[in-house]
PDB file of N, CA, C and O in Angstrom:
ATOM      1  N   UNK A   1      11.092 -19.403   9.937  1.00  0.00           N
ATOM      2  CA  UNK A   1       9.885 -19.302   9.141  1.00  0.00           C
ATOM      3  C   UNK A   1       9.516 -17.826   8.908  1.00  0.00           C
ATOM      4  O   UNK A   1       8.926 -17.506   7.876  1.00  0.00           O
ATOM      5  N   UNK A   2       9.892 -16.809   9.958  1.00  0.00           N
ATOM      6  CA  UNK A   2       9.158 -15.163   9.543  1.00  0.00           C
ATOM      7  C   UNK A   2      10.387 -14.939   8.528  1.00  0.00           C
ATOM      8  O   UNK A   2      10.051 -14.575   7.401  1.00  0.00           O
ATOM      9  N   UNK A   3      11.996 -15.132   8.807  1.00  0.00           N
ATOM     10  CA  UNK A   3      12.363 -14.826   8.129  1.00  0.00           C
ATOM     11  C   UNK A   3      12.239 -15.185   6.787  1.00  0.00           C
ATOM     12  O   UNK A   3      12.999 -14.373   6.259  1.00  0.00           O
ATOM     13  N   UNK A   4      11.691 -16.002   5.718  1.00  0.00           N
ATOM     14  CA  UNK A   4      11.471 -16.685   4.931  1.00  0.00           C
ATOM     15  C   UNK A   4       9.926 -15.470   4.586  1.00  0.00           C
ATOM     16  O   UNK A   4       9.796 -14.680   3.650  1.00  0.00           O
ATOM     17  N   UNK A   5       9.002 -15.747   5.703  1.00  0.00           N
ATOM     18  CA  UNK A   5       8.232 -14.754   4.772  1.00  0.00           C
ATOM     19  C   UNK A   5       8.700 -13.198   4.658  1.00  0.00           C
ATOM     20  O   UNK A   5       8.355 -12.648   3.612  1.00  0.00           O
ATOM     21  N   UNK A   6       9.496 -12.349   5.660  1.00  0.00           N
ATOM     22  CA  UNK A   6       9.818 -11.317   5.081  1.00  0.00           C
ATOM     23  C   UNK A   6      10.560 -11.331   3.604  1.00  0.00           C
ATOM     24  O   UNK A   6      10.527 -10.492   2.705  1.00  0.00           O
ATOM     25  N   UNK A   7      11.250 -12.618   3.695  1.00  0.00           N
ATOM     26  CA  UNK A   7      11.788 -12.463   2.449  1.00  0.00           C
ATOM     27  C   UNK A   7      10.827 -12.445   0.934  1.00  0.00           C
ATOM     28  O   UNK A   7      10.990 -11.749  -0.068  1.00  0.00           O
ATOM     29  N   UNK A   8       9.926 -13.358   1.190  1.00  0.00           N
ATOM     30  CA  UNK A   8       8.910 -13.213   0.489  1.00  0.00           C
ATOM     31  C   UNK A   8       7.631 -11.908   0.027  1.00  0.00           C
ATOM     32  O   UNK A   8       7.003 -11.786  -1.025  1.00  0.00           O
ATOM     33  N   UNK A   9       7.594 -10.942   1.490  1.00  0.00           N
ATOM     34  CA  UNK A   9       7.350 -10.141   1.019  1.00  0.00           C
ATOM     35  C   UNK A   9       8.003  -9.110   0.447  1.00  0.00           C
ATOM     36  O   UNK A   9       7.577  -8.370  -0.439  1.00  0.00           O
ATOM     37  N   UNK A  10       9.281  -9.082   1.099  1.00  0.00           N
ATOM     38  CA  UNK A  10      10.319  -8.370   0.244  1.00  0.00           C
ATOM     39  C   UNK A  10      10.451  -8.444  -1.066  1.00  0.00           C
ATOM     40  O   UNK A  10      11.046  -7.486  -1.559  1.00  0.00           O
ATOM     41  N   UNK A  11       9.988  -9.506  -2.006  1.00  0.00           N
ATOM     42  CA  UNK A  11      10.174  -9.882  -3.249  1.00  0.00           C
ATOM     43  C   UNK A  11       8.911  -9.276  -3.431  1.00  0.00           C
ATOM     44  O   UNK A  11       8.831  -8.128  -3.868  1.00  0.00           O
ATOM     45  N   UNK A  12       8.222  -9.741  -3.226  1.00  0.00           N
ATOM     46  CA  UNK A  12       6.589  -9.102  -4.258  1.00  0.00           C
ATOM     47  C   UNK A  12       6.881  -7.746  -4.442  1.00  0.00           C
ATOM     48  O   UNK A  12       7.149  -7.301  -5.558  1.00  0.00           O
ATOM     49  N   UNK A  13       6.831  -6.618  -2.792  1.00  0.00           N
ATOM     50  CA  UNK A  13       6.869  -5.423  -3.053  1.00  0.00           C
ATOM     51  C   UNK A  13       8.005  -5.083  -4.483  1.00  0.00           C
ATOM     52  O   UNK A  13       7.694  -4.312  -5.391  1.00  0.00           O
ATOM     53  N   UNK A  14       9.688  -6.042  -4.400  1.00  0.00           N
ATOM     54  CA  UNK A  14      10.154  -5.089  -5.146  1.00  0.00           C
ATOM     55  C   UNK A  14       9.000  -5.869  -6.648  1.00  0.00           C
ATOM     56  O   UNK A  14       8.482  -4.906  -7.215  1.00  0.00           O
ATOM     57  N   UNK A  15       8.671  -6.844  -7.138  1.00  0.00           N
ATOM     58  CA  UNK A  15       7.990  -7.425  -8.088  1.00  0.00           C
ATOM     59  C   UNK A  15       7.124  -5.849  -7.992  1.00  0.00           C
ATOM     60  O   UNK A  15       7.586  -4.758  -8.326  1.00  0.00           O
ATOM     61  N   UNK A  16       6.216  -6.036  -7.623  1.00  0.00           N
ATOM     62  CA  UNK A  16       5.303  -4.615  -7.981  1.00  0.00           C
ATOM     63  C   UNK A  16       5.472  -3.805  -8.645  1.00  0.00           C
ATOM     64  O   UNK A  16       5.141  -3.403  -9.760  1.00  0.00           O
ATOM     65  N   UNK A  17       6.518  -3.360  -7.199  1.00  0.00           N
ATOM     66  CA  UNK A  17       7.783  -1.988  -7.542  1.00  0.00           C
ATOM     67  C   UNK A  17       7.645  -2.233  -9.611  1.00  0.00           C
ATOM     68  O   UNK A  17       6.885  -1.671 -10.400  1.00  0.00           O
ATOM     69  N   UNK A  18       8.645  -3.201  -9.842  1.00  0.00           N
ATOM     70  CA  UNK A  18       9.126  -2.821 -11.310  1.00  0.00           C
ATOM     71  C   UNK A  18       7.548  -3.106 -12.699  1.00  0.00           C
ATOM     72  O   UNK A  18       7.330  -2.673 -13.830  1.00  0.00           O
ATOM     73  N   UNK A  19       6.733  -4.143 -11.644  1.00  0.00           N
ATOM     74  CA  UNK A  19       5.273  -4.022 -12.736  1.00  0.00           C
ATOM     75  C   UNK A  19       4.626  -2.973 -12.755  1.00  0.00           C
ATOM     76  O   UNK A  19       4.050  -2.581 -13.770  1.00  0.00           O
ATOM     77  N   UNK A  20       4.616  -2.416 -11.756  1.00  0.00           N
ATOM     78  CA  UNK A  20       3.479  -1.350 -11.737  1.00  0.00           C
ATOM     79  C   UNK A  20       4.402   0.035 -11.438  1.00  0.00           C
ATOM     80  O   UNK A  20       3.705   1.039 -11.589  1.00  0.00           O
ATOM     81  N   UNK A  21       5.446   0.264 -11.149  1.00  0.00           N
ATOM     82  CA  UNK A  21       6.557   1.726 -11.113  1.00  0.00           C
ATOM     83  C   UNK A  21       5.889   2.708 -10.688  1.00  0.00           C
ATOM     84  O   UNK A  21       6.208   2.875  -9.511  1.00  0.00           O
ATOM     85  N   UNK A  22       5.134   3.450 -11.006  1.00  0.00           N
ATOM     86  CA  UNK A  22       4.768   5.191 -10.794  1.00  0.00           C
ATOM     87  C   UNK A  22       3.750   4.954  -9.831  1.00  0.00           C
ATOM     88  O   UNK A  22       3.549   5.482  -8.737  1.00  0.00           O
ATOM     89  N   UNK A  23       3.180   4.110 -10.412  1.00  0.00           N
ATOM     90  CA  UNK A  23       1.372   3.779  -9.738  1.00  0.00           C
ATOM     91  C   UNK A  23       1.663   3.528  -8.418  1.00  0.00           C
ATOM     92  O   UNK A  23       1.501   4.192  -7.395  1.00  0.00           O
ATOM     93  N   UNK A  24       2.323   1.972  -8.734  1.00  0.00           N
ATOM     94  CA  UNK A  24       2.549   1.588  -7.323  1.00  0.00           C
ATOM     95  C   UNK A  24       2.706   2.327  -6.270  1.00  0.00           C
ATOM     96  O   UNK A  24       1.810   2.304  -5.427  1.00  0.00           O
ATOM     97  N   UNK A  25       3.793   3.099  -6.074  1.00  0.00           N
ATOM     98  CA  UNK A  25       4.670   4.534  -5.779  1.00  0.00           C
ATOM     99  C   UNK A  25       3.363   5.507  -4.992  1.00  0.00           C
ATOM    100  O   UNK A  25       3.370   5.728  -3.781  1.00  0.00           O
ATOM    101  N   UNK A  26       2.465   5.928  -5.775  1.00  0.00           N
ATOM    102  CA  UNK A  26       1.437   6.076  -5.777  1.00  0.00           C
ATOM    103  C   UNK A  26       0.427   5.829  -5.036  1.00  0.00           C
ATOM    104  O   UNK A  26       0.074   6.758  -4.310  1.00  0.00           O
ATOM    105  N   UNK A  27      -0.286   4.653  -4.972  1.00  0.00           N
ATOM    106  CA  UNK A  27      -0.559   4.182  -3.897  1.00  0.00           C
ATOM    107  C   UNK A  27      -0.169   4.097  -2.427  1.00  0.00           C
ATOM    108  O   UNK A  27      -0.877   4.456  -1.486  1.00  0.00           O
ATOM    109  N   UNK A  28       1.299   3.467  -2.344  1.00  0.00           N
ATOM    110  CA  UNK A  28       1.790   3.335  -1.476  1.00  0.00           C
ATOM    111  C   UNK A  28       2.270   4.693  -0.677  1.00  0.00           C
ATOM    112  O   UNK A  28       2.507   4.716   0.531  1.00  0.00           O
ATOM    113  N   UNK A  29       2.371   5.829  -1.572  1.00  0.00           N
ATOM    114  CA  UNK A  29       2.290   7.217  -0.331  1.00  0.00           C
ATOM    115  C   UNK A  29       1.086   7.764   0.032  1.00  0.00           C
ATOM    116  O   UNK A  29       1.000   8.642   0.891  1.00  0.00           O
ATOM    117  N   UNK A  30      -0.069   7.200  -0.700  1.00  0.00           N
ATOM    118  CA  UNK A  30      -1.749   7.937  -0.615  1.00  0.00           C
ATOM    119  C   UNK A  30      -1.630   7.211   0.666  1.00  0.00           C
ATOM    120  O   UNK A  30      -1.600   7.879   1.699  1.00  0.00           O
ATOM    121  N   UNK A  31      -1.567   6.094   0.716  1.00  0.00           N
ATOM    122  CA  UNK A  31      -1.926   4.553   1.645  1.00  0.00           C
ATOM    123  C   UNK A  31      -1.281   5.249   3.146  1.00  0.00           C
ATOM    124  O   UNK A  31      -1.933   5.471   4.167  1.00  0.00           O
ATOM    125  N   UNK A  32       0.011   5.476   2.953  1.00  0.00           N
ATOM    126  CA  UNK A  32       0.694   5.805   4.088  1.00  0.00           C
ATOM    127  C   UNK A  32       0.021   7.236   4.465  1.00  0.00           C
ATOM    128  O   UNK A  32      -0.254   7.322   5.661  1.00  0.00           O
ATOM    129  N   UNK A  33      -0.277   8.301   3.730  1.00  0.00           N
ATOM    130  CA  UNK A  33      -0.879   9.406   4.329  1.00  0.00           C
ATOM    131  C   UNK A  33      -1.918   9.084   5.133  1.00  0.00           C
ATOM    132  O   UNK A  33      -2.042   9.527   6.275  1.00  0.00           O
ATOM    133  N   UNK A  34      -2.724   8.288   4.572  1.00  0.00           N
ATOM    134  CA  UNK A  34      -4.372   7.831   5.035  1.00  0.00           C
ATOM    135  C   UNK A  34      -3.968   7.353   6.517  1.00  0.00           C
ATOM    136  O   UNK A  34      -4.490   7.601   7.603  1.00  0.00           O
ATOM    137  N   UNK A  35      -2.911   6.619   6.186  1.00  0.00           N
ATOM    138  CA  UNK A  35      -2.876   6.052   7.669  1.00  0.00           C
ATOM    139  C   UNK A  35      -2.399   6.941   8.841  1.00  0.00           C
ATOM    140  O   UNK A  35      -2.994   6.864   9.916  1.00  0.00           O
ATOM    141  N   UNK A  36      -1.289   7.832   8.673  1.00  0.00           N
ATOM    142  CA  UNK A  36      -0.948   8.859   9.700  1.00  0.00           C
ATOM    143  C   UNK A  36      -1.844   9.829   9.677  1.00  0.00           C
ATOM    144  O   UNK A  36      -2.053  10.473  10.705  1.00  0.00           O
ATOM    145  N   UNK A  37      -2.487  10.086   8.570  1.00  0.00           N
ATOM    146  CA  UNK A  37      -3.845  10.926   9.266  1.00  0.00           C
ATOM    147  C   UNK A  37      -4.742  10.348  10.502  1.00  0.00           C
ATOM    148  O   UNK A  37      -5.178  10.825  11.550  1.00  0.00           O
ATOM    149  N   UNK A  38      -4.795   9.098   9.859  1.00  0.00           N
ATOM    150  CA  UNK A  38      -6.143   8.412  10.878  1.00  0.00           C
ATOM    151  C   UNK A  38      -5.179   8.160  11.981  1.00  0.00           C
ATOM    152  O   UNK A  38      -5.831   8.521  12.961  1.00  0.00           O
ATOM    153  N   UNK A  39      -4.348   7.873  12.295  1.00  0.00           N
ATOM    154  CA  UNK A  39      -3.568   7.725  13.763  1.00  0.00           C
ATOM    155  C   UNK A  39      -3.302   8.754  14.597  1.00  0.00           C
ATOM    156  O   UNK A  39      -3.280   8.717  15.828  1.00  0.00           O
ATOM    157  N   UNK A  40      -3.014  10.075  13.574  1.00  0.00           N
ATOM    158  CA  UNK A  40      -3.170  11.609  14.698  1.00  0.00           C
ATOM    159  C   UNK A  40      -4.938  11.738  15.059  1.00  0.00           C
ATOM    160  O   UNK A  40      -5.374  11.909  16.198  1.00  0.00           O
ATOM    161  N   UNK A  41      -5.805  11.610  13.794  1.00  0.00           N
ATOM    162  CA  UNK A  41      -7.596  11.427  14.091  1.00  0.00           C
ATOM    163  C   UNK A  41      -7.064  10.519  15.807  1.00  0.00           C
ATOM    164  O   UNK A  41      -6.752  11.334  16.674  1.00  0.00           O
ATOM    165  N   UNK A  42      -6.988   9.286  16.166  1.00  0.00           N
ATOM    166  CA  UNK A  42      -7.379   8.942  16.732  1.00  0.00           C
ATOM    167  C   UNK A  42      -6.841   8.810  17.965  1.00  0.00           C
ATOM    168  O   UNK A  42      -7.211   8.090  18.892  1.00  0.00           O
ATOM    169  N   UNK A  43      -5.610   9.839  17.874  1.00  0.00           N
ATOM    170  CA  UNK A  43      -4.588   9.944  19.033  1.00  0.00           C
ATOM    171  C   UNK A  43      -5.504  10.948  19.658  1.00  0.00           C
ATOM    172  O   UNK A  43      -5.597  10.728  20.866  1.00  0.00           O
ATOM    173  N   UNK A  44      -6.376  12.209  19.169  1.00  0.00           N
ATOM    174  CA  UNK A  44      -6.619  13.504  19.219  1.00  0.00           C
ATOM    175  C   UNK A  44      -7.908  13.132  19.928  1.00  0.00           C
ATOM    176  O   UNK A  44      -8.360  14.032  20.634  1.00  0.00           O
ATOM    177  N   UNK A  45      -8.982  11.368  19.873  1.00  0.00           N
ATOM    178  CA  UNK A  45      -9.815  11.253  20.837  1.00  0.00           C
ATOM    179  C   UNK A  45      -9.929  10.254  21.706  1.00  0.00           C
ATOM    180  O   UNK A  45     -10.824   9.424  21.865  1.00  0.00           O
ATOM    181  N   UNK A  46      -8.729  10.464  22.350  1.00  0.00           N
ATOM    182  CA  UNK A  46      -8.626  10.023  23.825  1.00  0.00           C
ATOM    183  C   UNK A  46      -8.998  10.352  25.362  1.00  0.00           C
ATOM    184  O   UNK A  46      -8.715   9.965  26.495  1.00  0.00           O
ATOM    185  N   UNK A  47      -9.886  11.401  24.641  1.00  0.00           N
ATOM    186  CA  UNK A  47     -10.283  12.327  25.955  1.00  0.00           C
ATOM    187  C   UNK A  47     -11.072  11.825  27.331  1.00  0.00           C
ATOM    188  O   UNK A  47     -11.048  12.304  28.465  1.00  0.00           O
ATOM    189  N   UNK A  48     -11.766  10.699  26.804  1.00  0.00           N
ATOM    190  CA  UNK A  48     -12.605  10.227  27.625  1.00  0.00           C
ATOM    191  C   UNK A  48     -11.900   8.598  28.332  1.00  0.00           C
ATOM    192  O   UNK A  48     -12.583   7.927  29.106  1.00  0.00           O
ATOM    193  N   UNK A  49     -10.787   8.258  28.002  1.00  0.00           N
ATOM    194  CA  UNK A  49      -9.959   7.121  28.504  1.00  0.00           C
ATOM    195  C   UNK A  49      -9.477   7.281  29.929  1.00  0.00           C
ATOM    196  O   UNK A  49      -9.552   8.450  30.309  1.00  0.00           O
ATOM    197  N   UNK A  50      -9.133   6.662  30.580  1.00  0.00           N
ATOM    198  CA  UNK A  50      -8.749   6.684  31.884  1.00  0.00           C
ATOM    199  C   UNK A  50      -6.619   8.122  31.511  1.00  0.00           C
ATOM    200  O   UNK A  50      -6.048   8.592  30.528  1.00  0.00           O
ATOM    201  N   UNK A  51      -6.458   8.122  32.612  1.00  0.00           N
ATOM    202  CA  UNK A  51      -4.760   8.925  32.561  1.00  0.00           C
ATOM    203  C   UNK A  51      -4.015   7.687  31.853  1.00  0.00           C
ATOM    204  O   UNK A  51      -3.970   7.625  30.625  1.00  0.00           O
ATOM    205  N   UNK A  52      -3.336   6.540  32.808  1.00  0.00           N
ATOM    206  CA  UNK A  52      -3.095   5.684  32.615  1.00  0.00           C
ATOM    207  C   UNK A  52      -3.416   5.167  30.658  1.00  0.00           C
ATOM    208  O   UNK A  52      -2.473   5.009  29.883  1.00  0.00           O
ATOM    209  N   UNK A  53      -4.838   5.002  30.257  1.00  0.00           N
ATOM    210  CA  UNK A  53      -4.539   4.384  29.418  1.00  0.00           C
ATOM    211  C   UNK A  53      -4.586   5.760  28.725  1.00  0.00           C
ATOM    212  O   UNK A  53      -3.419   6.137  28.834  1.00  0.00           O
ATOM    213  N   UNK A  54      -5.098   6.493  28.232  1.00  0.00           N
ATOM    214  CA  UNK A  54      -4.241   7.540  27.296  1.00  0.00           C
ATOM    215  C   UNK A  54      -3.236   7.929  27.082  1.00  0.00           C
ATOM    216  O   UNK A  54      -2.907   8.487  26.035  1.00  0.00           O
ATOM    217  N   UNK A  55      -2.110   7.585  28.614  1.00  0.00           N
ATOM    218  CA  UNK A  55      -0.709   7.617  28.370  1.00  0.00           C
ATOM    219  C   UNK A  55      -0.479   6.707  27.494  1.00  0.00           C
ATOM    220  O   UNK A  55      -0.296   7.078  26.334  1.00  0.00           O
ATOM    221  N   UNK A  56      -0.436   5.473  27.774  1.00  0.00           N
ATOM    222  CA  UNK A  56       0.094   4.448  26.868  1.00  0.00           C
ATOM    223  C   UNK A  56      -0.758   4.373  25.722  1.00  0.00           C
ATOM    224  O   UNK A  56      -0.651   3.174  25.465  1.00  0.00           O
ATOM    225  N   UNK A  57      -1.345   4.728  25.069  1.00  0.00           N
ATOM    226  CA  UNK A  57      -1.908   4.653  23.887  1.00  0.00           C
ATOM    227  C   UNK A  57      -1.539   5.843  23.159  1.00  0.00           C
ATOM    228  O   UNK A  57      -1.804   5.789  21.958  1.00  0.00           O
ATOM    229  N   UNK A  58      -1.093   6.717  23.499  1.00  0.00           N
ATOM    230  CA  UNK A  58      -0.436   8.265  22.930  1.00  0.00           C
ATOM    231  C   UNK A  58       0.979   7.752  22.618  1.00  0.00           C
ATOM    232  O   UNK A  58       1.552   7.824  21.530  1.00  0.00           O
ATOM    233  N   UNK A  59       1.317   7.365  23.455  1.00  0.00           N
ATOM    234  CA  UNK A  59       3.032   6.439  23.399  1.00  0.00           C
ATOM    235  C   UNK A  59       2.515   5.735  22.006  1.00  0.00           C
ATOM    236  O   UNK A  59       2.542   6.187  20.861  1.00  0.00           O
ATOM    237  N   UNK A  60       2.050   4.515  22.482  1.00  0.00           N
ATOM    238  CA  UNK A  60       2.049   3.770  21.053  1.00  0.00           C
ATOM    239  C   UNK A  60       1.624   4.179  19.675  1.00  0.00           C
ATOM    240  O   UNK A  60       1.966   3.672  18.606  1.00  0.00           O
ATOM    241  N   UNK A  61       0.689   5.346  19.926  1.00  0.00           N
ATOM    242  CA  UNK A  61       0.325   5.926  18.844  1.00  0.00           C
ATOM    243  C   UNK A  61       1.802   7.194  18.378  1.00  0.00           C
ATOM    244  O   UNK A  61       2.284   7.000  17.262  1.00  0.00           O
ATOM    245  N   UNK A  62       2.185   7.927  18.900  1.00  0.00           N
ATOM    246  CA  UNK A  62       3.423   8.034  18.780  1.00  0.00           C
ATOM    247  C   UNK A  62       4.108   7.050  17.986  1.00  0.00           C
ATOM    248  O   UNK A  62       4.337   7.322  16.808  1.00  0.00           O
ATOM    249  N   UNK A  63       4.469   5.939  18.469  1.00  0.00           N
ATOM    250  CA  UNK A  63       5.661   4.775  17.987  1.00  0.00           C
ATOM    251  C   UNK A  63       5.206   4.801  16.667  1.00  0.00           C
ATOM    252  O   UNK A  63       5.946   5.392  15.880  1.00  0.00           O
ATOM    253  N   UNK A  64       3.774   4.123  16.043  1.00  0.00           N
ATOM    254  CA  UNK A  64       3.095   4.074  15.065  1.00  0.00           C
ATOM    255  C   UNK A  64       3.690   4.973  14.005  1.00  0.00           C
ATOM    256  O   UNK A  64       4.437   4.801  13.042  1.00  0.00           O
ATOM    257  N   UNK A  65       2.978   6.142  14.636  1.00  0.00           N
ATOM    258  CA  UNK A  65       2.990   7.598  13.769  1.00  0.00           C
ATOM    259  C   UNK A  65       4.927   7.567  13.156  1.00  0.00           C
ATOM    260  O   UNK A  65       5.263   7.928  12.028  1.00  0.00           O
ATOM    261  N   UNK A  66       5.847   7.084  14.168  1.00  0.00           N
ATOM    262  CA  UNK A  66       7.410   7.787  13.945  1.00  0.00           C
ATOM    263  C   UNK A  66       7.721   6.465  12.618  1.00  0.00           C
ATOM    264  O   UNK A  66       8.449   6.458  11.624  1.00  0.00           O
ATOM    265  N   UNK A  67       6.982   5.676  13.082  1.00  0.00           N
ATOM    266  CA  UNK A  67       7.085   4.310  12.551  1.00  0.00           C
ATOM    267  C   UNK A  67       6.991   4.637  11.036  1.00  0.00           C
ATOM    268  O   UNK A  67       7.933   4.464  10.264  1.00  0.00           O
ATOM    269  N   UNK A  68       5.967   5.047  10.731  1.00  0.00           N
ATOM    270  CA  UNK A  68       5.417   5.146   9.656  1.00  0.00           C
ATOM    271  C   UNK A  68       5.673   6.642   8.774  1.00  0.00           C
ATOM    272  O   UNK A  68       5.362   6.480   7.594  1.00  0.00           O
ATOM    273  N   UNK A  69       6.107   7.885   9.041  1.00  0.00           N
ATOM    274  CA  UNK A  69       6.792   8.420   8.848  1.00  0.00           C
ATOM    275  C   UNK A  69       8.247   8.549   8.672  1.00  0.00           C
ATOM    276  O   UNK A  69       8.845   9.568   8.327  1.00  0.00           O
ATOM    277  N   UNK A  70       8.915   7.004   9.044  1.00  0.00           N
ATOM    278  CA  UNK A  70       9.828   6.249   8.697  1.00  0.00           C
ATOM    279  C   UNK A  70       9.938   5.744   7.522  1.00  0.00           C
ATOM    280  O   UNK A  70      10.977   6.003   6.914  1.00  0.00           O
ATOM    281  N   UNK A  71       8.921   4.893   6.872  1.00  0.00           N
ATOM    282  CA  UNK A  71       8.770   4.471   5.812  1.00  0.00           C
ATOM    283  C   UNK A  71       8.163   5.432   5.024  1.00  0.00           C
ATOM    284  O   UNK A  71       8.658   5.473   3.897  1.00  0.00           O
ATOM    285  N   UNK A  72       7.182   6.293   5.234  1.00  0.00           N
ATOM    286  CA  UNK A  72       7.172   7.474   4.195  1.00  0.00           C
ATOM    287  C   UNK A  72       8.292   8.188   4.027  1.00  0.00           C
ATOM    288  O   UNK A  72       8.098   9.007   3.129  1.00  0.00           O
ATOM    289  N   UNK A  73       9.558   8.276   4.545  1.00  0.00           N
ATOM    290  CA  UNK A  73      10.723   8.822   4.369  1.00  0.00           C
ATOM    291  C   UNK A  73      11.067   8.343   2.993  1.00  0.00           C
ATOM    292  O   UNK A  73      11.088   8.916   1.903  1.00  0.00           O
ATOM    293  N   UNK A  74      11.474   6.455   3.580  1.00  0.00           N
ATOM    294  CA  UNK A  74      12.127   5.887   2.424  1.00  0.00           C
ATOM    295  C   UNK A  74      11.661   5.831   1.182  1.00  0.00           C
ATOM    296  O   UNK A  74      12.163   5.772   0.059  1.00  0.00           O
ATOM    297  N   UNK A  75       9.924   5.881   1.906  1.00  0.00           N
ATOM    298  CA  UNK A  75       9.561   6.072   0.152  1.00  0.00           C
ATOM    299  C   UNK A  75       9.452   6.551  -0.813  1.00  0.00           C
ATOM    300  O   UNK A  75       9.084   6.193  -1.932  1.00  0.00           O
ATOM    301  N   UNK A  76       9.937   7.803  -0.184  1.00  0.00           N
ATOM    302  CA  UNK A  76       9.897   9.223  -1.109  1.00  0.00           C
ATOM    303  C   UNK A  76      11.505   8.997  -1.616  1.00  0.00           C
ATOM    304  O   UNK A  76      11.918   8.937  -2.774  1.00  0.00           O
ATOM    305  N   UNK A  77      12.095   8.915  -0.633  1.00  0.00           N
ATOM    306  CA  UNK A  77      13.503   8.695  -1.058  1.00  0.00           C
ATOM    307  C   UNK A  77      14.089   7.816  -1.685  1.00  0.00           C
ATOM    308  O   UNK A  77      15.211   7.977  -2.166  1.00  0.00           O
ATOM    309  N   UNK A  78      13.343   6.642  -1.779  1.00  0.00           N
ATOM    310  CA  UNK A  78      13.121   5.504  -2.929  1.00  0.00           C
ATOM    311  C   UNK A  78      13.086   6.404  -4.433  1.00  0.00           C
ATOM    312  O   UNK A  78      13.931   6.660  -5.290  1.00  0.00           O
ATOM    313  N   UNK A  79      12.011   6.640  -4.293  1.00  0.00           N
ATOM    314  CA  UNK A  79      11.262   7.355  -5.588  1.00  0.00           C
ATOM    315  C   UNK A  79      12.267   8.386  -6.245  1.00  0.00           C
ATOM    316  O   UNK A  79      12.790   8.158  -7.336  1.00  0.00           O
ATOM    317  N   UNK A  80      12.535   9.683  -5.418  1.00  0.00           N
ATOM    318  CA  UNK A  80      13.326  10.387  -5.979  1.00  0.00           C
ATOM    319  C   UNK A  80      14.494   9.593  -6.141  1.00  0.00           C
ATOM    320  O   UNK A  80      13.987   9.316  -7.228  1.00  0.00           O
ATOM    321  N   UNK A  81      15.541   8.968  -6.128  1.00  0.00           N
ATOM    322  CA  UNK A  81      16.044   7.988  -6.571  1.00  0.00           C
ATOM    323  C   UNK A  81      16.570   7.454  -7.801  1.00  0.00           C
ATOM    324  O   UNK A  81      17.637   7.571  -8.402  1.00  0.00           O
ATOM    325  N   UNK A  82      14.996   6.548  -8.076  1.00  0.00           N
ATOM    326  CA  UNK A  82      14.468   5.769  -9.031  1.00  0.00           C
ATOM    327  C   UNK A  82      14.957   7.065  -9.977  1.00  0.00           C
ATOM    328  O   UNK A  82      15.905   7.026 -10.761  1.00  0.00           O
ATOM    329  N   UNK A  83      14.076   8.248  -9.718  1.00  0.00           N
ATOM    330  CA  UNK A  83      13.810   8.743 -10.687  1.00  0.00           C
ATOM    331  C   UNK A  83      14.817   9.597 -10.803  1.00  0.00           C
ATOM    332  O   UNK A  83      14.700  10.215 -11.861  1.00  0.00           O
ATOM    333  N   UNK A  84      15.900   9.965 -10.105  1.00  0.00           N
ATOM    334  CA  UNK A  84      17.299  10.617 -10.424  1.00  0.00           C
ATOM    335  C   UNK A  84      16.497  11.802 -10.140  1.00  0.00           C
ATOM    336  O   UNK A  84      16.776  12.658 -10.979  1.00  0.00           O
ATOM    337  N   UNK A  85      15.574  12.235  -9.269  1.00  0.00           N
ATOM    338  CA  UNK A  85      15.409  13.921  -8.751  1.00  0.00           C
ATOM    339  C   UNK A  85      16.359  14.374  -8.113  1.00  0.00           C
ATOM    340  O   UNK A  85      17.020  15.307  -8.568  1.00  0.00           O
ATOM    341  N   UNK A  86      16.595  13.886  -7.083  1.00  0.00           N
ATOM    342  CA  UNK A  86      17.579  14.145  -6.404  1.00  0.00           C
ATOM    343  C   UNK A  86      19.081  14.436  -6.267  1.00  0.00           C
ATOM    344  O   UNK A  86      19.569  14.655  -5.159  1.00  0.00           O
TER     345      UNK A  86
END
């Protein structure tokens, strides 16, 4: 059953992808900035958490952050691509 919906979301995004092209594109790197901003914002106030849990929440915020600078990779590299910059 997840596999069935990844597949499903796999289709919309590329659907988008070719309705909406630049925009989409667009969005989707504003979207991803917003978010690794706000995840270093909220890695940066942990000050008042126990050792213990600021470790593991720096970790996961880490994972997040590599996570997602993962997919801002591809998406740039999508794009230039598409668009033969590269």
């Amino acid at each position: 059953m997840i596999v069935e919906l990844f597949k499903g979301v796999r289709w919309l995004d590329t659907k988008l992808h070719r309705i909406f092209g630049y925009a989409y594109n667009a969005v989707l790197g504003m979207g991803l900035t917003i978010e690794i901003i706000k995840h270093v914002r909220e890695a940066g106030e942990l000050h008042d958490a126990g050792i213990i849990r600021s470790a593991l929440a720096i970790a996961l915020f880490a994972v997040l952050l590599l996570h997602q600078l993962s997919e801002f990779a591809e998406h740039v590299e999508r794009r230039f691509r598409k668009s033969g910059a590269s």
